[in-house]
N, C-alpha and C positions, 0 to 999 in steps of 0.2 A: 794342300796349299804350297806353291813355290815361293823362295827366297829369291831374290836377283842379286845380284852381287859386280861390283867392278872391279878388276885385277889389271893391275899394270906389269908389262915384262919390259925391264928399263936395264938401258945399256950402256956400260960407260966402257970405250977400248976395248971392245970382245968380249968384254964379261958381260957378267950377268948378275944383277941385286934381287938377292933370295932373303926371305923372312924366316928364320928359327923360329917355329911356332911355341909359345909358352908348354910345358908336360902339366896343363892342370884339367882333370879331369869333366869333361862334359864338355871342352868346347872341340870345335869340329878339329880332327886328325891333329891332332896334340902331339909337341914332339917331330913334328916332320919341316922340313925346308917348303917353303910354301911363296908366293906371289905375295906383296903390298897391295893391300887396297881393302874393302870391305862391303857391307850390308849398304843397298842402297833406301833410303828414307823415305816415308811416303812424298809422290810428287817431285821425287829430286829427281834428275838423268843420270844415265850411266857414268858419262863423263865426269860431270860436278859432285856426283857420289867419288870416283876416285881421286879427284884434287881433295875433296874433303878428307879424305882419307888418307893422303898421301903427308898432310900436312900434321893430323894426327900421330898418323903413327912414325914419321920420320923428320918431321920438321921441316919438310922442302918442298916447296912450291912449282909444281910441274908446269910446263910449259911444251906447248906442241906436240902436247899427245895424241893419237891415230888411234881411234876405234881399226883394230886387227880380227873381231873374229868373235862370235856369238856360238855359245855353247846351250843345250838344253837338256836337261830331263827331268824327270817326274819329278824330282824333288827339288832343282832350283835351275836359276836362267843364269850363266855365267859370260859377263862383255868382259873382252880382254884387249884392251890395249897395248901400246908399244910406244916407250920414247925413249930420247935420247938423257940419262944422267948428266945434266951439268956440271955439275960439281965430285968432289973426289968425297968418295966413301968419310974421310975422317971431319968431313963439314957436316955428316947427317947426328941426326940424335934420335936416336933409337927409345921409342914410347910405348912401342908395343912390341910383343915378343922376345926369345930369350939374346938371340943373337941376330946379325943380318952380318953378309959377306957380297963380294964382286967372286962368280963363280965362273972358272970358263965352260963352254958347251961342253967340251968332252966329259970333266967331270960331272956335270950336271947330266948328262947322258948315259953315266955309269950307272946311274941310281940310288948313289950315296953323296953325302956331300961334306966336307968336314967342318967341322964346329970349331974354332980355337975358342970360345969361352966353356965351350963341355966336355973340348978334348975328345974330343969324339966324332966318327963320322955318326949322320942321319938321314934317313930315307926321304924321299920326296909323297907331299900331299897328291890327291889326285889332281887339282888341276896347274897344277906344275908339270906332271904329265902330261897333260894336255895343251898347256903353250907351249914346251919341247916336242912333242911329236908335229902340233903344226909347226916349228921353225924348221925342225928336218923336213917336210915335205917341202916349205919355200925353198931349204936349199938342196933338194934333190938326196939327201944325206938317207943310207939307210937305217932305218929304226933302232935306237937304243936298247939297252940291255934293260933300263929300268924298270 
């Protein structure tokens, strides 16, 4: 049975807002820099899955998001959107996860990404992989290290 999921890649000035995923064991790739958004509900949409989501886990009320791009395999259906950040990082409140940052592409393309509440860089989920590699193909950009 497939999960579906809604993920947003939101952008505020060139960066990019990444989720620190929680290190607790048993929820999916634990510890890694990951997308906002989550598990869509019976009967909800992709879209209204991720405002639901968005408002959860960061307190902010998106506005004019763009279904970008549908992902599939055997084990779940991933809708990735795209919008624009309105507001600056220090107006979000952080509900879910250990940390969230504005990351630029490059870094995010390195494959690490640095944590200032863990002090530490951390690897990217897979499908952060996955809206980075489709953003390099929009902008012609050859393939990251990550």
């Amino acid at each position: 049975m497939t999960v579906a999921v809604a993920l947003a890649m939101l952008e505020r000035q060139g960066r990019w807002l990444l989720q620190l995923r929680d290190d607790i064991e048993g929820i999916v790739h634990p510890g890694t820099w990951a997308l906002f958004g989550g598990h869509l509900e019976e009967g909800e949409s992709p879209e209204i899955a991720l405002r639901r989501e968005l408002l959860e886990e960061i307190h902010w009320q998106a506005h004019g998001v763009s279904f970008w791009f549908e992902h599939r395999d055997p084990l779940r259906t991933a809708y990735f959107f795209r919008s624009q950040l309105d507001v600056p990082l220090a107006e979000l409140t952080l509900l879910e996860g250990q940390d969230m940052v504005l990351a630029e592409l490059n870094e995010i393309r390195s494959g690490k990404v640095w944590s200032p509440k863990c002090g530490e860089s951390r690897v990217l989920a897979p499908s952060l992989k996955l809206a980075v590699g489709a953003l390099e193909r929009e902008l012609g950009l050859v393939p990251g290290v990550y």
